[in-house]
Structure formats: C-alpha cells, structure tokens
N, C-alpha and C positions, 0 to 999 in steps of 0.2 A: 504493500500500500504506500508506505513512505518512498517508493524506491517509483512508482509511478508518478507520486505527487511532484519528488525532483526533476521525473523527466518532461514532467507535463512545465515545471516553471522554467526550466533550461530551455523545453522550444520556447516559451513564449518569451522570455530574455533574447532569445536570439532573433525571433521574428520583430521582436522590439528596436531591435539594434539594427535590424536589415533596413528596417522604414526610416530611421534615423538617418543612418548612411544614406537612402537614396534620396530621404529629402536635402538633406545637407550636400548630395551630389546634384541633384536638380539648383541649387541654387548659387554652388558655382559655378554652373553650366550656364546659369540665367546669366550672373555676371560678366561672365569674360564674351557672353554673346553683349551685353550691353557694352564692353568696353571694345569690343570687335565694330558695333556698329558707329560709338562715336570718335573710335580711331579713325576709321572709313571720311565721316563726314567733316572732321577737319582738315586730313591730308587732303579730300575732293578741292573743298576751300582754299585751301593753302596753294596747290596747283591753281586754281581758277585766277585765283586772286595774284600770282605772279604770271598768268599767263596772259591776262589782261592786262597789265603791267607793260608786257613785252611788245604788245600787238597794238597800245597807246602811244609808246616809245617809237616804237616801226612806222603808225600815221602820221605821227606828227613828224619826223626825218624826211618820211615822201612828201607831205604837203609842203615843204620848206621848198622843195624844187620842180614844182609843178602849179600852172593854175587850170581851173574849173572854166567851163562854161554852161552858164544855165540860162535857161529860156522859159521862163511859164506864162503860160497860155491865160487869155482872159478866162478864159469857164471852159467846162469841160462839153460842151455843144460839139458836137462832128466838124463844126463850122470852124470853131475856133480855136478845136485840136488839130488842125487843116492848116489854120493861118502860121500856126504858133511854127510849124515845119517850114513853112515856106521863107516864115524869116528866119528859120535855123539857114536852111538853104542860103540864103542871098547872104547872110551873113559870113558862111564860113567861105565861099565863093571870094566875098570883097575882102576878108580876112588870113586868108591862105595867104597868098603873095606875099603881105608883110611879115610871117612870124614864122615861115620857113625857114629863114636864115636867120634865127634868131636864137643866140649862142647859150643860152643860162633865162632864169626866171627874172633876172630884173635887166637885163634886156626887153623881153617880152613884154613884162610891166607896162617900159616904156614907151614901149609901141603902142600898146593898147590906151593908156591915158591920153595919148598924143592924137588918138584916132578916137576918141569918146564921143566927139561931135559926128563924126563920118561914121561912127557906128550906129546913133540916133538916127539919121539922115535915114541910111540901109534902110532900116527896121520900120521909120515912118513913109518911106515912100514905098515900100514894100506894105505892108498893111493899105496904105492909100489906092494902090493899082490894084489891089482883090477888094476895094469896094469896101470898104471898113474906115471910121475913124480915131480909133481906140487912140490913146493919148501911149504914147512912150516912154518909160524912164529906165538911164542904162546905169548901171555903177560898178566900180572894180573892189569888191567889200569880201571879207572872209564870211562865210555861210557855211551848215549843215548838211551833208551829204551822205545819204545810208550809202554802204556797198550796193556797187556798182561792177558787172562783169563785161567786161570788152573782149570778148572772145577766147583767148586761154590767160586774160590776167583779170584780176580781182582786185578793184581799188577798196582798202579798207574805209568804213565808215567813221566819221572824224570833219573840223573846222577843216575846210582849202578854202585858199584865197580866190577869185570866181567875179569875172567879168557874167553880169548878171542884166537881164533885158527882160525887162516887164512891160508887158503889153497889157491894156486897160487896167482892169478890176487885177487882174493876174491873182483870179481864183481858180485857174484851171490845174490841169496836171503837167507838170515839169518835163522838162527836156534836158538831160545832163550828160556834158563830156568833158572830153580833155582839153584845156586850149592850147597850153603849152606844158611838153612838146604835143604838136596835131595830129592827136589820135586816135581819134575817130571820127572822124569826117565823114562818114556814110548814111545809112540807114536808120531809121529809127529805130529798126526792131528787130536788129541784130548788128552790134556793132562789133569792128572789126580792127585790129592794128596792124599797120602795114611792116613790109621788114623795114622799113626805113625809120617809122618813128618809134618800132621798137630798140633800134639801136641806138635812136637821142635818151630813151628811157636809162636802156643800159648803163650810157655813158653817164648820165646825169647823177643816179643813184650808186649807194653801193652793190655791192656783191647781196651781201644779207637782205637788202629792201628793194630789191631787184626779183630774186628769188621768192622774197614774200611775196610780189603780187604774181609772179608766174604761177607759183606752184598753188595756189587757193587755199593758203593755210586753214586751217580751220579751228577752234576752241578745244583745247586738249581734254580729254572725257574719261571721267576715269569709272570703272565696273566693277563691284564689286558682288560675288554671289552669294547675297545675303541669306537668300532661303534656304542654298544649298546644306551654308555654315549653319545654320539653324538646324536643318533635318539631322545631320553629322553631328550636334551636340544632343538630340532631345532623342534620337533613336535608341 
C-alpha cells in the first residue's frame, strides 16, 4: 500500500515537473521569438534608414549637374494636354541649338536666363497659333520631381533646379525632362537617351551616380521568415 502511494506521488512529482519545464520552455521560446522579431525590425530600420541616407546623398550630387524641364499644362482637357506638347515641341526645337554645346550646368544656366524672354515668346506664340490665349509664365527655380524613367536610367526623386513654363491656370498634368544635358527630346510616352547625351551624363557625373541612375537602384528590403522561426520554436 505504502509502496503504491510513493509511486503514485513520484509520477505525479514528475508529471509536475514535466508541465513546469514545458511551461518554462514555452516561455523562453516566447522570448527569444520576441527578441528575434524586434532584432529583425530595427536592423530593417537601420538599413532603411542608411539607405535612404545614400540615395539623398546620390540626388542631391546628380541634381548639382543637371537641370529639369517642366511644362504643365493649363487643365487636364484633351485640349490642353494637346497644347501643353506642342509647346514642349516648339520649345525644345528653338532650344536645342543653344544648349548642345553647352559644356557644364552653369553654362546652360546661362543660356537659359539669357533666352527667358525668347522662351516666353516660343511658348506665347505657340499657344497663340493653336487658337488659345492662356497667359504665360517661364522661371528657372528649383522644384519637386518624383522618379522619372528615361529609358534604361532612372532619375531619383528629389529638389533639381528646372526651367519651368506654365501655361494658364497650369492645373493640368506635367510634362518632365532633362534640359541639360538634352535628354530626352522625344516622345511623350516613352522617353529615350540618345548615345550622345548619354555620354555628356557620363562625363558630367561620377562613376557611382552614373551607375545609380543606369542601373535603377532600388530601396534595399530586407526578409525575414518570421512564421517559419515561429513554427521551428513552438513545434
């Protein structure tokens, strides 16, 4: 009798002590899964957060040697996403000539301030011959630009300095390029860099911010398999 009543306490000490251990193993399992997850989410940050860092660094090097050109359109009417082309057209037409030989960004500059009346001019008697008489205003001012893709390069989003032409209300949708060096001179709807002002790019820029816009960097992402590490700890 006595010799059953010890065995009967022995398993149940022991069954006592198995639930202990596994609770006490459940819950360092909990922890190092919680310290697993908020290792993950400050290393993700910490990349992010230098990686963004680097691609600020890289916009702001390229804008230093390049200007913009933007064009918006009085309203977004068929009519006046129409016009808004045409004085893309007549512009980069009357503008080419000048700023092809045009060695560094404050060269260009200076061509373009020089030509700010004769850009107005463009733009107003262009709008004037399609039967329009939306008021004009040009300016040569640093502005806002998302990424923009020119065919195998990708201008990072970031302030460039930007000979800019608004036409009336210029509540329409934008028209954006390169003006110097002349980069896309084409199409609206697929833009393209020729070898030639690929290689003003080359020369203009470094190695590194050269490569950044060829290669289409992209935000570095980091994966962690979170549910895997979970099923691996709780199995």
């Amino acid at each position: 009798m006595l010799r059953k009543l010890l065995y009967k306490i022995k398993i149940n000490f022991i069954h006592k002590k198995n639930m202990l251990n596994s609770k006490t193993d459940k819950q360092i399992r909990f922890f190092l899964l919680l310290t697993i997850i908020l290792s993950s989410w400050i290393l993700t940050k910490t990349i992010n957060v230098y990686a963004n860092i680097d691609r600020q660094s890289i916009q702001k090097a390229i804008a230093k040697d390049i200007i913009r050109f933007h064009v918006i359109a009085n309203s977004d009417t068929d009519e006046d996403q129409e016009l808004k082309y045409q004085v893309k057209d007549a512009l980069v037409k009357s503008l080419s000539p000048y700023l092809k030989d045009a060695k560094d960004k404050d060269e260009a500059r200076e061509i373009i301030i020089d030509n700010m009346s004769f850009i107005k001019e463009v733009a107003e008697q262009t709008i004037y011959d399609k039967g329009y008489t939306y008021p004009v205003s040009v300016s040569l001012s640093p502005t806002y630009f998302p990424m923009k893709v020119y065919g195998e390069f990708a201008f990072p989003p970031g302030n460039y300095e930007a000979l800019q032409v608004h036409i009336g209300n210029a509540k329409g949708k934008n028209w954006w390029c390169v003006m110097f060096p002349p980069l896309c001179f084409v199409d609206e709807s697929y833009s393209i860099i020729d070898e030639e002002g690929e290689e003003k790019l080359e020369f203009l820029l470094t190695e590194e911010e050269f490569q950044s816009l060829k290669c289409k960097d992209t935000p570095i992402k980091v994966r962690f398999k979170l549910i895997d590490i979970f099923k691996k700890f709780f199995d």
